[in-house]
C-alpha positions, 0 to 999 in steps of 0.5 A, spaced: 564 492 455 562 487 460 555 487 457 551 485 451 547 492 450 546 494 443 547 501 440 539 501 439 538 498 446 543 503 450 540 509 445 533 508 447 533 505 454 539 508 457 541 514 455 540 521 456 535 519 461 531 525 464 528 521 469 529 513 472 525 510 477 526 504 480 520 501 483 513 500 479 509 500 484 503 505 486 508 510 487 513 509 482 507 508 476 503 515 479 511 519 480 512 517 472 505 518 470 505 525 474 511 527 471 510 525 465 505 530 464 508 536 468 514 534 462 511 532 456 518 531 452 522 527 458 524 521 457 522 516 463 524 509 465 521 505 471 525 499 473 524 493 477 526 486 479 519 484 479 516 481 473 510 486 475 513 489 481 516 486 487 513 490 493 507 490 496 502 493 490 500 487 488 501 483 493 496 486 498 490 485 500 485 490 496 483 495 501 481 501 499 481 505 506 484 511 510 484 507 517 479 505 523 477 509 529 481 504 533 487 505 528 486 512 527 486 514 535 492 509 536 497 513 532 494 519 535 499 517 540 505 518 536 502 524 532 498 530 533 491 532 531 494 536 525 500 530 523 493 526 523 489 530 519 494 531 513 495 523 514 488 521 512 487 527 507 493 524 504 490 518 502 483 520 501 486 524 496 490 518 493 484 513 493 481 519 488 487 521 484 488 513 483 480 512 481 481 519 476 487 515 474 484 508 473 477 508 472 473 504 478 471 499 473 477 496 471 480 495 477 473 492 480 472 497 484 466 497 489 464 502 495 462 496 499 464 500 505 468 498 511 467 495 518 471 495 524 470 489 528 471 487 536 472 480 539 467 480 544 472 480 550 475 487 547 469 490 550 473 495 553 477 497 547 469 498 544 466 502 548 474 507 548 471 507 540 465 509 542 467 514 546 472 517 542 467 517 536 464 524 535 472 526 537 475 522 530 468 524 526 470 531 527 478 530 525 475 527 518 470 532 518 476 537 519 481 533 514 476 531 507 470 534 509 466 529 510 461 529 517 459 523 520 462 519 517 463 513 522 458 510 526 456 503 530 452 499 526 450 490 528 454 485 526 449 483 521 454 478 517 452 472 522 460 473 525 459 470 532 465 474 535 462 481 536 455 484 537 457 491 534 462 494 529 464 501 527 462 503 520 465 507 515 461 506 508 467 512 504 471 505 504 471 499 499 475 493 495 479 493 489 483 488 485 491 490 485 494 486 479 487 489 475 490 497 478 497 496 476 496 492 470 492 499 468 497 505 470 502 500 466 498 501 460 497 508 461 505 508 461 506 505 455 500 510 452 504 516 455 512 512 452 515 510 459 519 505 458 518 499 463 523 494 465 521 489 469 525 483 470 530 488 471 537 487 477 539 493 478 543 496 484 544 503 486 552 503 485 553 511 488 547 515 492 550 522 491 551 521 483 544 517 483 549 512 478 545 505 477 548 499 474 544 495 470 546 488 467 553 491 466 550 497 463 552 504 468 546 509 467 546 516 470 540 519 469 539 527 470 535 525 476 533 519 480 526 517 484 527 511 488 520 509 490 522 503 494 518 503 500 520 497 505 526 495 500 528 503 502 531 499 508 537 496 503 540 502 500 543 504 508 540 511 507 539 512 515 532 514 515 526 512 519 523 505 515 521 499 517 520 493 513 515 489 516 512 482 513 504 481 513 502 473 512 495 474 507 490 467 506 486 465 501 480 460 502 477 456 497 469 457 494 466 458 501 457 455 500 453 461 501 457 467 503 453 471 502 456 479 504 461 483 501 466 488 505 472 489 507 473 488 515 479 491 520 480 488 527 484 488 532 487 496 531 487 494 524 492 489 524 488 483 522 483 485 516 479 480 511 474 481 506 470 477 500 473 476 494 466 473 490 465 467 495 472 466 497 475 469 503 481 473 504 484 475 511 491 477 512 495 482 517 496 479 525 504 481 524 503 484 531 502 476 534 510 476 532 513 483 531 521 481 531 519 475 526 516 479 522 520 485 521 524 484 515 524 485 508 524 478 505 517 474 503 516 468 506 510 464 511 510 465 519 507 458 519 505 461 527 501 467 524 498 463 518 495 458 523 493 462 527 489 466 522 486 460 519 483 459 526 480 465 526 476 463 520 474 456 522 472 457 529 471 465 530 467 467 522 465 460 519 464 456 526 460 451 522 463 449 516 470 446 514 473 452 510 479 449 505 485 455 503 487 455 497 492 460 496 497 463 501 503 469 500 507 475 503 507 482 502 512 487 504 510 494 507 514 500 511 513 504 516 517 507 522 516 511 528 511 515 524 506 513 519 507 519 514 511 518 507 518 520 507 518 525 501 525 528 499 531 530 496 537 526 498 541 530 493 542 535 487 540 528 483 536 524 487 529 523 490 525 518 495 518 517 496 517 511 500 514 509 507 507 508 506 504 505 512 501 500 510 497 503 506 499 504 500 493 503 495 491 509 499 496 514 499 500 511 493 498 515 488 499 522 492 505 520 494 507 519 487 504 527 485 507 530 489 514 527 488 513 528 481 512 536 483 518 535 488 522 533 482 520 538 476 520 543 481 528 543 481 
């Protein structure tokens, strides 16, 4: 033996595993937990190489949003009307499965709304908005049931880029660390063992054979929930990693409103965290840059958003960052999750899109039923 495992830890940790998850991200915590109720006896281990996980669960920005017009009529053009639905369903849906999960409160949840803004020299991406706006209205009718849903509200924040913007009130903000810390709780409750801090490699894809500090695990079944990281396993699919820069400003005097803000078809987005102000996004400024899966600052991108703050939202006073880091999302040619067997042992749940606050938690349900259903 190579490893240093007692007979205790091999016995309760690594074998006769029902079901190994690695990721404890929103998908792998919601797969555990799904399957967990669909098979009360099983036995279920998560794991991940981060301390509380390495993906972008708790390194995103606190959205809890399902897409802008302008973002929604852009991935129009790679999806047809009824792809688009099914997506917004999904993460509508997921945002409701994650509160029902995790009550609003521990995770400072707030339904202070959405708002999309455009630069003052965008008029023309504005007024396509506008045009469209009884079109998407009538897809999110059609997908959650909701009509009316956006419509163009003033710029009432003081912003001194835009005059208008396209509200959508169903959206809010929440904490991520205060979510993910609760599903792991809500693991633990239901005897999931999590093992965080943990190496582990993906040693053979038809077998789902996993080492793990020395120890080999072949568990009965395995769901890799691994999103961006999905792009490491060479398993020939249609995800994309890309790095997204976010900025955290110090106590700002007299900010005043709460929200959370899309510009630029989703690419650039901020909010207020009490009196600070987090903005994030812009990859689009240097795509190739930020095509990979390693965290990491494109100082390019960070001026640049750090620009945008001091001239373009706070013009009139000198705003101080505190803290800054990189998150890691997946996407590819289509927005839509990958959820899939691989093998006779072997699941996937991974490529949300750069929304996985949103679509998270449905992913994870319906993996789970993938897998209890074998």
């Amino acid at each position: 033996m190579t490893d240093n495992y007692s007979f205790w830890e091999r016995e309760q940790l690594f074998q006769t595993v029902d079901l190994a998850i690695v990721g404890s991200g929103i998908v792998g915590l919601s797969t555990a937990l799904s399957y967990k109720t669909l098979r009360p006896n099983s036995k279920i281990v998560v794991f991940d190489r981060g301390i509380i996980g390495e993906g972008a669960s708790t390194k995103n920005a606190g959205f809890a949003c399902f897409g802008s017009v302008g973002e929604i009529l852009s991935d129009l053009k790679s999806l047809d009307e009824s792809s688009m639905k099914e997506l917004i369903k999904s993460r509508y849906l997921g945002l409701e499965r994650l509160k029902s999960i995790v009550h609003p409160d521990v995770m400072s949840y707030s339904k202070c709304g959405g708002y999309e803004c455009f630069f003052k020299e965008e008029k023309d991406h504005f007024e396509n908005c506008a045009d469209e706006l009884t079109k998407v209205n009538k897809l999110i009718n059609e997908a959650i049931g909701v009509k009316d849903c956006f419509r163009i509200v003033d710029n009432d924040f003081g912003f001194k880029f835009c005059d208008k913007m396209i509200l959508n009130p169903l959206e809010g903000q929440l904490n991520p660390v205060q979510m993910i810390i609760e599903l792991r709780k809500r693991a633990v409750q239901k005897d999931i063992r999590l093992l965080n801090g943990t190496d582990v490699k993906l040693m053979n894809i038809q077998e789902g054979i996993l080492f793990v500090g020395g120890c080999t695990i072949k568990p009965k079944k395995l769901a890799l929930c691994t999103n961006a990281f999905t792009s490491q396993l060479n398993l020939d699919l249609d995800i994309t990693p890309y790095r997204n820069q976010v900025l955290m400003t110090q106590p700002i005097q007299n900010l005043n409103w709460k929200g959370t803000f899309h510009m630029d078809e989703g690419y650039i987005y901020f909010r207020n965290y009490g009196n600070r102000l987090l903005i994030g996004g812009a990859r689009n400024m240097d795509m190739e840059g930020e095509k990979t899966d390693r965290f990491g600052e494109n100082v390019r991108i960070t001026d640049y958003l750090k620009k945008c703050v001091r001239e373009q939202l706070f013009s009139n006073q000198d705003i101080e960052f505190d803290s800054s880091w990189s998150g890691i999302i997946a996407t590819g040619r289509s927005k839509q999750p990958i959820i899939k067997k691989l093998n006779e042992s072997v699941y996937l749940g991974a490529r949300l899109g750069g929304m996985g606050v949103a679509i998270g938690s449905t992913v994870g349900f319906e993996l789970s039923q993938l897998i209890a259903s074998e």
